[in-house]
C-alpha positions as CSV (number, residue, x, y, z in Angstrom):
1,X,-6.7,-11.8,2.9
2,X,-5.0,-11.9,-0.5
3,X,-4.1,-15.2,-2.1
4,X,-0.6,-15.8,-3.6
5,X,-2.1,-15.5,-6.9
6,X,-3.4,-12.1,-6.0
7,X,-0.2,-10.7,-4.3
8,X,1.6,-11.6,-7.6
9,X,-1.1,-9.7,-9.6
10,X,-1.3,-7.4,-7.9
11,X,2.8,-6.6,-7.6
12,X,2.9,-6.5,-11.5
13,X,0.3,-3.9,-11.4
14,X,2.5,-1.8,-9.1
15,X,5.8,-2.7,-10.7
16,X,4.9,0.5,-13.4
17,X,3.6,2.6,-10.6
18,X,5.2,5.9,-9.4
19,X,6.6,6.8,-5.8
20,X,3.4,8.7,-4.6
21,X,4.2,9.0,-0.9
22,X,6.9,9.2,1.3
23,X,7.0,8.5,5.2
24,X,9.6,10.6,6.6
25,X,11.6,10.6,10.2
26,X,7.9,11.8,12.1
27,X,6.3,8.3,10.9
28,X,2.6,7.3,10.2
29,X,1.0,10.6,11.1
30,X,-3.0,11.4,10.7
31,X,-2.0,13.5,7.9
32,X,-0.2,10.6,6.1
33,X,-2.8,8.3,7.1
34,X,-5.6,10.2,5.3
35,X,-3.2,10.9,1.9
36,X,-2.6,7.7,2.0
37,X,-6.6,6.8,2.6
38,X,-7.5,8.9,-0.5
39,X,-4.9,7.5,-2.9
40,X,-6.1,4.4,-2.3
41,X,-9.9,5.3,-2.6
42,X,-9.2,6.9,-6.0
43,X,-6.8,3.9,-7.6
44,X,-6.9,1.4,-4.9
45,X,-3.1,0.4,-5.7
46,X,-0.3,2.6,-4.3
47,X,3.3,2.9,-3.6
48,X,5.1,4.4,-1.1
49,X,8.8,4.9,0.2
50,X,10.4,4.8,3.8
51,X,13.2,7.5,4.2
52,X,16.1,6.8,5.8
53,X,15.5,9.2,8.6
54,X,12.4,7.2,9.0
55,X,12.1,5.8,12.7
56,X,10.3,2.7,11.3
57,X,11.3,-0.1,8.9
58,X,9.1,-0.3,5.5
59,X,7.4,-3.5,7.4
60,X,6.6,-1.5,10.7
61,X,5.2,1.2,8.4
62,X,3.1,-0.9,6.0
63,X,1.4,-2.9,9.4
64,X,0.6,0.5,10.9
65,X,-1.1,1.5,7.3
66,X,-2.9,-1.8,6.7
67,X,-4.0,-1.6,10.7
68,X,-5.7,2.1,10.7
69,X,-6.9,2.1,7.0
70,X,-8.0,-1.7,6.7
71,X,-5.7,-2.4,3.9
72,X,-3.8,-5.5,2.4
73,X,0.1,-5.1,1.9
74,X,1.3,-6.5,-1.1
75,X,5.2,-5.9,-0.9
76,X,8.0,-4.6,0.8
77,X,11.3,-4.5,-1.4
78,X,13.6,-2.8,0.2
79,X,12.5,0.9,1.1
80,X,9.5,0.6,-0.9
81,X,6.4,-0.6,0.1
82,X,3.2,-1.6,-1.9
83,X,-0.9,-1.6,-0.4
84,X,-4.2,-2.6,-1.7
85,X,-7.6,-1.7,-0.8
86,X,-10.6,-2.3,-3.1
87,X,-12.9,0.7,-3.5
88,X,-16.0,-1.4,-2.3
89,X,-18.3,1.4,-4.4
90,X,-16.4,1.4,-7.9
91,X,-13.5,-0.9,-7.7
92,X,-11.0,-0.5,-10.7
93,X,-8.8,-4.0,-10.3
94,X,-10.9,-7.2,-10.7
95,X,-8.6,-9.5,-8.9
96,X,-8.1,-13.3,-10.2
97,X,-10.4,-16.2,-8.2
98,X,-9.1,-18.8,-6.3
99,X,-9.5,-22.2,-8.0
């Protein structure tokens, strides 16, 4: 579970990141599921966008994410969504502590 102090980090990490996946009007499919698995492997910090033909609301979409892939959300904003998922072998963003 992220702190407040980490959420905030880590949303002005993403606030320079790129669009990299889109969940369209068929969902969270396996095939999103494991693009969205290997994005976060390789940088551990993505962003993604809910169409609006999407069935599911950036919220419903970013539970179903964190639930199969074991992932913290960050943020939802709108369309957008944010998640985070340390690389446990190499990880790239060193978090702050708690105090």
């Amino acid at each position: 579970m992220l702190t407040s102090k980490q959420r905030a980090f880590l949303r002005g990490l993403a606030n320079t990141l790129p669009v990299t996946q889109q969940i369209g009007k068929e969902g969270v499919t396996e095939a999103v599921i494991r693009q969205v698995e290997q994005e976060l492997q390789a940088k551990e910090l993505m962003k993604l966008k809910v169409l609006v033909s999407s069935l599911l609301t950036p919220r419903q979409a970013s539970d179903r994410l964190c639930q199969a892939l074991d992932a913290q959300p960050v943020q939802c904003i709108g369309n957008k969504l944010v998640l985070y998922k340390s690389n446990p072998k190499k990880p790239e963003i060193v978090l702050p502590k708690e105090r």
